[in-house]
C-alpha positions as CSV (number, residue, x, y, z in Angstrom):
1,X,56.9,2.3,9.2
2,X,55.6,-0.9,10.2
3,X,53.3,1.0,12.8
4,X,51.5,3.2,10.0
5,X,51.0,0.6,7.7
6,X,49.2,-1.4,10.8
7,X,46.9,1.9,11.3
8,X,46.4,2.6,7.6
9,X,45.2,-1.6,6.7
10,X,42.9,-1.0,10.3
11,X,41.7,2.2,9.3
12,X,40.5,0.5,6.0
13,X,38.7,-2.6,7.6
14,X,37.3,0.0,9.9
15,X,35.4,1.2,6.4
16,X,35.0,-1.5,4.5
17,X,33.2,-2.9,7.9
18,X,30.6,0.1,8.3
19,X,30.1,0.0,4.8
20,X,28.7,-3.0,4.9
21,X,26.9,-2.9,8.2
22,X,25.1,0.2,6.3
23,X,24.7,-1.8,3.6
24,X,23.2,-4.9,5.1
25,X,21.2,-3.1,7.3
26,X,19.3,-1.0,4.0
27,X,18.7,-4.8,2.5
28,X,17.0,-5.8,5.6
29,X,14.8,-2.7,6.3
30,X,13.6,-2.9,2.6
31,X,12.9,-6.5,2.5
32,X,11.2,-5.7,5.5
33,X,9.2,-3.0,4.3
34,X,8.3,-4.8,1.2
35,X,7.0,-7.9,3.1
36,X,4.8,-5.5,5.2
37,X,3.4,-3.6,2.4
38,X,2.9,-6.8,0.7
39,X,0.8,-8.4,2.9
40,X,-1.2,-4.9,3.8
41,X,-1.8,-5.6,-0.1
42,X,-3.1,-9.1,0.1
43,X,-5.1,-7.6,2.6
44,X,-6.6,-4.9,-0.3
45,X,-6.8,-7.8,-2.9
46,X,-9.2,-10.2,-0.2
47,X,-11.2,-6.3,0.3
48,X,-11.0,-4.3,-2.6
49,X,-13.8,-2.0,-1.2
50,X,-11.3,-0.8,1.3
51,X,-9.1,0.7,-1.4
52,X,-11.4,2.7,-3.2
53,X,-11.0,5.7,-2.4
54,X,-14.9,7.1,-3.4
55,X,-16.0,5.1,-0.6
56,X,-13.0,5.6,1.8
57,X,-13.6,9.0,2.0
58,X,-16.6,9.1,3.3
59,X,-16.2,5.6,5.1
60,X,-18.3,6.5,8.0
61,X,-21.4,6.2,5.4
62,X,-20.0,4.2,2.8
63,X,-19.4,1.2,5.5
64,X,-21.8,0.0,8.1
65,X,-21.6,-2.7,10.6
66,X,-19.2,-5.3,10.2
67,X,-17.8,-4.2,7.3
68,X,-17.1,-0.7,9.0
69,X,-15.2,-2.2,12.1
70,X,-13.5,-4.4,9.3
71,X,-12.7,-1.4,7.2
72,X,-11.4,0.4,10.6
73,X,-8.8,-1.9,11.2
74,X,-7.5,-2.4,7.8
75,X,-7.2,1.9,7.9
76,X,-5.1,1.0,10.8
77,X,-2.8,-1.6,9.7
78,X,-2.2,0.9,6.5
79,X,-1.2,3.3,9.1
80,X,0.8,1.3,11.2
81,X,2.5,0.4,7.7
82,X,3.1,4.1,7.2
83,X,4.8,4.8,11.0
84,X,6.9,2.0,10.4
85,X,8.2,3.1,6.9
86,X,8.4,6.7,8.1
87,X,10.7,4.8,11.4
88,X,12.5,3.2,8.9
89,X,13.4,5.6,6.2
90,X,13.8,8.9,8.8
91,X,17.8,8.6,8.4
92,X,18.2,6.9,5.2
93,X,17.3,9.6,2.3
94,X,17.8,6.6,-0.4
95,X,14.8,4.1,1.4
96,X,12.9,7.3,1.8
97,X,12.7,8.2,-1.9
98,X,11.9,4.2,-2.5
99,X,8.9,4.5,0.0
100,X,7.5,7.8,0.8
101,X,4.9,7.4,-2.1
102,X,3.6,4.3,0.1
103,X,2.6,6.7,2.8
104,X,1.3,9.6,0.2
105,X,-1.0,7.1,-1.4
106,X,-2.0,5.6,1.7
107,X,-2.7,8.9,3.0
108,X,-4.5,10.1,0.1
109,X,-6.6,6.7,0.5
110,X,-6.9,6.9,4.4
111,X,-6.5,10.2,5.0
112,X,-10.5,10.6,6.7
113,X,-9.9,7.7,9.0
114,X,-6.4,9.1,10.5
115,X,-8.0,12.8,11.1
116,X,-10.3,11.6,13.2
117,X,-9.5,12.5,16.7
118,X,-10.0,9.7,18.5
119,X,-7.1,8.2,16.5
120,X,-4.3,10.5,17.4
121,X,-3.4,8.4,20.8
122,X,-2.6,5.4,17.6
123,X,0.2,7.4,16.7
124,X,3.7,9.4,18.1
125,X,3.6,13.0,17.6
126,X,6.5,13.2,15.2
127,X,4.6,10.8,12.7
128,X,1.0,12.8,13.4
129,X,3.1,16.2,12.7
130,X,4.8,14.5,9.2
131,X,1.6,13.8,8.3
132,X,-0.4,17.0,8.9
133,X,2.4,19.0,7.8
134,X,2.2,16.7,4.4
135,X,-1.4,17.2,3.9
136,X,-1.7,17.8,0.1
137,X,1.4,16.0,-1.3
138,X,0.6,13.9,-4.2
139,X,2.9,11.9,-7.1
């Protein structure tokens, strides 16, 4: 008797333990995807041009010189935000309802600048496919 009540109180910190590894590790990944997006925000705030999406569309026009290889980079970083929320949230359906509308919206903002094709070497397949075979979702 003493035996199963040994396996039963191990089998229950054996839970309680990955219960709160899962749970620890969701806090982190979201505080760590809010402090990204935050400061690709800050980023928008000090440029608003670059998140207005009448001129992002058509950035190739819209910007010229150094406000075009500024523009480029900040499409980037938006980008590299996206990858690493779609890293993120690939196995954890509850993060992924919190933070897929971050990637539609940054698509639907910077959608021009990541079909160009001297951008796909930027970005693993698996993302590139998400995002092609995403094309039109909106919220």
């Amino acid at each position: 008797m003493p035996g199963l009540i040994s396996c039963i109180v191990a089998t229950a910190a054996i839970i309680v333990a990955v219960h709160s590894w899962q749970t620890t590790r969701h806090t982190a990944s979201y505080a760590d995807l809010d402090t990204l997006y935050l400061e690709l925000l800050k980023v928008g705030l000090t440029y608003p041009r670059f998140t207005d999406p009448t001129l992002t569309k058509d950035y190739k026009n819209r910007f010229k010189g150094d406000e075009l290889l500024s523009y480029k980079i900040y499409a980037f970083m938006s980008w590299n935000v996206c990858e690493t929320i779609y890293d993120r949230c690939e196995k954890d359906k509850h993060l992924w309802c919190t933070w897929e509308p971050v990637i539609v919206a940054e698509n639907n903002l910077h959608r021009r600048w990541f079909d160009d094709p001297e951008k796909f070497h930027k970005f693993k397949k698996q993302f590139r496919q998400y995002i092609h075979a995403n094309r039109t979702k909106e919220y």
